[in-house]
C-alpha positions in Angstrom: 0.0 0.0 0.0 1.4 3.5 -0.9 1.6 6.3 1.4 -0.4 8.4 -1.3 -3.3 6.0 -0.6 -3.3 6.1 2.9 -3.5 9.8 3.4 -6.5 10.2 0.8 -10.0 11.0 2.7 -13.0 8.5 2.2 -14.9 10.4 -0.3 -18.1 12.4 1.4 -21.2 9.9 1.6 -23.7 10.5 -1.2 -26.9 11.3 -0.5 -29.8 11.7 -2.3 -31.4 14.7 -2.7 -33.2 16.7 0.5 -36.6 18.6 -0.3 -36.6 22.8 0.5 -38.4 23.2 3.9 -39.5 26.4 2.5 -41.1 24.7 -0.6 -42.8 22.2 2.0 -43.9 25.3 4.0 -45.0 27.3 0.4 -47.2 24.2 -0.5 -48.9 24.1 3.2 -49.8 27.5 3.5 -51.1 27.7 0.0 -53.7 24.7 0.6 -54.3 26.3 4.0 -55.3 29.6 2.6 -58.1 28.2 1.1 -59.4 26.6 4.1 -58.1 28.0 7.5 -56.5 31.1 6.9 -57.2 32.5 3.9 -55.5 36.0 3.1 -52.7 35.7 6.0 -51.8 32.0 4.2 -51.7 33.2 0.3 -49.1 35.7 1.5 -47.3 33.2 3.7 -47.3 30.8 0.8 -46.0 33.4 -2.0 -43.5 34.9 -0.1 -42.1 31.3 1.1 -42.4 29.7 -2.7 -39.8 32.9 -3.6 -37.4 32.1 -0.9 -37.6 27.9 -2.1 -37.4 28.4 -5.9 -33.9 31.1 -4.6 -32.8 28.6 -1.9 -33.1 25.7 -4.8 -31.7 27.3 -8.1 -29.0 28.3 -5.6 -28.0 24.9 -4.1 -26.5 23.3 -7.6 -28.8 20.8 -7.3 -28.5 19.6 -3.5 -32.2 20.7 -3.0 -35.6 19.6 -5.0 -38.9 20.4 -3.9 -39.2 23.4 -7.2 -42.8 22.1 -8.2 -43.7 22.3 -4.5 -42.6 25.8 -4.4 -44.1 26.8 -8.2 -47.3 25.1 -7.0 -47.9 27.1 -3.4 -46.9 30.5 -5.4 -49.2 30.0 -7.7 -52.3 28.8 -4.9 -51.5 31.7 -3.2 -51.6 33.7 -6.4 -55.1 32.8 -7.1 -56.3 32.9 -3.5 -54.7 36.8 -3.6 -57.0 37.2 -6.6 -60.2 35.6 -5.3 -59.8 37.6 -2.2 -59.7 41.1 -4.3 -62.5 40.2 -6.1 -64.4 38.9 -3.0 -63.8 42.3 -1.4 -65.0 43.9 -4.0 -68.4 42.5 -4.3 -68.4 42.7 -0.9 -67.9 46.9 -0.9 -70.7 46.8 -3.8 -72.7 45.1 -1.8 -72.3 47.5 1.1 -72.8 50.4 -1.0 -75.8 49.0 -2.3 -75.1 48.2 -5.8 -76.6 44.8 -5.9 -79.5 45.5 -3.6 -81.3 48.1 -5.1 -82.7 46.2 -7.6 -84.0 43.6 -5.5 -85.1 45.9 -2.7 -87.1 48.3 -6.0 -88.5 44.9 -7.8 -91.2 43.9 -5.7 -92.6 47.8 -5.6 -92.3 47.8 -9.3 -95.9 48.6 -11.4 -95.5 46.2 -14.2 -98.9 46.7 -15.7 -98.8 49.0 -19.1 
């Protein structure tokens, strides 16, 4: 055996790939937004799908878990949007925009 061998290191163990915890986290909070907290979650869920798809292109492959972070960015996406338009139905509602015609309707004199 040759000294050259003998003062080599073992190379590193190989191991497979580890998922982002921040594309876990993105995926969660997106499918929670639509359930248990809805505005609060689709924030959560964009701003941690950003930080995975970073934390992954940035790892040279050491991380997966990039659909995972696509996916909750793009839940929380739509959830942002449903919320907007929710609120805004809910404002014309308020201001009386859709029930006007239905309080007028029944006082109407349809007879010509």
């Amino acid at each position: 055996m040759s000294d050259q061998n003998f003062y080599q290191s073992p190379p590193p163990p190989q191991y497979g790939q580890q998922t982002s915890s921040l594309a876990v986290i993105s995926l969660v909070a997106g499918i929670a937004s639509y359930f248990i907290i809805p505005f609060l979650g689709a924030i959560a869920a964009i701003i941690t799908g950003n930080m995975a798809k970073k934390e992954i292109h940035q790892s040279a492959g050491r991380l997966s878990g990039l659909g995972m972070a696509k996916w909750g960015v793009i839940l929380g996406w739509i959830n942002v949007g449903l919320s907007v338009v929710g609120l805004c139905l809910a404002l014309l509602s308020i201001l009386g925009v859709f029930t006007l015609p239905f309080c007028v309707l029944p006082f109407a004199n349809f007879n010509y």
